[in-house]
C-alpha positions as CSV (number, residue, x, y, z in Angstrom):
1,X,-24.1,-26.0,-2.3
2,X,-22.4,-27.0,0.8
3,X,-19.8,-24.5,0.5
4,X,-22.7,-21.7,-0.1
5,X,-24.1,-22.9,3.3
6,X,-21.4,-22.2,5.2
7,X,-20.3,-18.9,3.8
8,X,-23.8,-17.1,4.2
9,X,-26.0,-16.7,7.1
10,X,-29.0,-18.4,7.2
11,X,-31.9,-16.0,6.5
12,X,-34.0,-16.8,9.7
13,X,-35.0,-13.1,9.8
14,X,-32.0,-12.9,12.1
15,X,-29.7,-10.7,11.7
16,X,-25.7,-12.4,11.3
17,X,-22.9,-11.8,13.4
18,X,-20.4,-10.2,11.2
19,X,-17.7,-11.1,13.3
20,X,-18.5,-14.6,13.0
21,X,-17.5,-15.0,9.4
22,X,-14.5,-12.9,10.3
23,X,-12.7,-10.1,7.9
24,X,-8.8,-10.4,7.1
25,X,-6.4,-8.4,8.9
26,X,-5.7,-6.0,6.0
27,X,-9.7,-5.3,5.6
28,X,-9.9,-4.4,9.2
29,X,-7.1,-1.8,8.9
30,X,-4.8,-3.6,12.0
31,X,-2.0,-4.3,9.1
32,X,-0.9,-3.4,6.0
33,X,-0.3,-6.3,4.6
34,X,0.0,-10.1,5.9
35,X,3.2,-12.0,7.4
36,X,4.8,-7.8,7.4
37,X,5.9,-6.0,10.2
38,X,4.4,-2.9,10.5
39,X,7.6,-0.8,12.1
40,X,9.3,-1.0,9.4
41,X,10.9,2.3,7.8
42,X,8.8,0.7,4.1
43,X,5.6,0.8,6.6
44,X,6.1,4.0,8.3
45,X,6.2,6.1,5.8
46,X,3.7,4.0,4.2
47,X,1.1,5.0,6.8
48,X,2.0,8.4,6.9
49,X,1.4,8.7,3.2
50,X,-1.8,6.9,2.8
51,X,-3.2,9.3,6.1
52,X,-1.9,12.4,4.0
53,X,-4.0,11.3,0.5
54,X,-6.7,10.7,2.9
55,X,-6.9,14.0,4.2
56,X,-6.5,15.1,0.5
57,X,-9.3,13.3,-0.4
58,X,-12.1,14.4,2.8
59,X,-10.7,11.8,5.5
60,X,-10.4,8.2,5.8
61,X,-14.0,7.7,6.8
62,X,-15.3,9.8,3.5
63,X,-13.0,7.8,0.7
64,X,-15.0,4.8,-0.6
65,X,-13.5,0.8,-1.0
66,X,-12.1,1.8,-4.9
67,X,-10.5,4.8,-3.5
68,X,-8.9,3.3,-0.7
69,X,-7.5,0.5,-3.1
70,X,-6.4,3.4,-5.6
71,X,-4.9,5.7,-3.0
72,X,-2.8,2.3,-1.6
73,X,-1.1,1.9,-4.9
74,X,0.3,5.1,-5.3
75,X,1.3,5.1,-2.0
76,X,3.2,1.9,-2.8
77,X,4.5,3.6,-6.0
78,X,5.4,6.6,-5.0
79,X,7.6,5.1,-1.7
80,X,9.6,3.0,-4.2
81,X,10.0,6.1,-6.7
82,X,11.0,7.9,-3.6
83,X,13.8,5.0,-2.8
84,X,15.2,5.0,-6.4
85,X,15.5,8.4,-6.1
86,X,17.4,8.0,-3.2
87,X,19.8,5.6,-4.5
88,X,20.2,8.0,-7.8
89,X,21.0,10.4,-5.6
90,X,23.7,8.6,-3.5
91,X,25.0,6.1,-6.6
92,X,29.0,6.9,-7.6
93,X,29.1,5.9,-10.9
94,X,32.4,3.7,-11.4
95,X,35.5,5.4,-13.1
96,X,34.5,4.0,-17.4
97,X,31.2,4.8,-16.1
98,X,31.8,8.4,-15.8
99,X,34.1,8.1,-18.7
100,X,31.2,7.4,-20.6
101,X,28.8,9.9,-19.7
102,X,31.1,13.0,-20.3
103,X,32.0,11.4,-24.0
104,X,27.8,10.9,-24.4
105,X,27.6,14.6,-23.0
106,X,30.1,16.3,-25.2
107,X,28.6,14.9,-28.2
């Protein structure tokens, strides 16, 4: 009861100050996620991936709450896809490793 009086406005037929029950950081849009810096290569390209499914999708200010949260996770995928790729990519298999893939690939 207590805790429900704090947490909502009273309803005086005034109307609330919605910065006075605050919003986090993240809701806000002034980081991407708490405690992380944002200048970060992870964050960069981050941003500039989110902005491009925006844009995909009509613009920032025409993709609803669930959309946002969708379009976040595969952004957050697809970086990490994009970083195993990477180290796929660059990986030199050791010697009995290679060994072993030209006996699997002659069979």
């Amino acid at each position: 009861m207590l805790w429900n009086m704090l947490a909502e406005p009273q309803t005086t037929g005034e109307i609330a100050d919605p910065k006075a029950y605050g919003r986090s950081a993240v809701t806000n849009g002034s980081t991407l996620l708490p405690g992380v810096d944002g200048r970060t290569i992870w964050a960069r390209r981050f941003r500039d991936l989110l902005s491009q499914h925006f844009a995909d999708l009509g613009g920032e200010d025409a993709v609803s709450e669930a959309e946002c949260s969708i379009a976040r996770r595969a952004t957050a995928l697809e970086i990490e896809l994009e970083r195993l790729e990477l180290k796929f990519a660059t990986a030199r298999p050791s010697a009995s490793k290679w060994r072993r893939m030209v006996l699997e690939a002659r069979l």
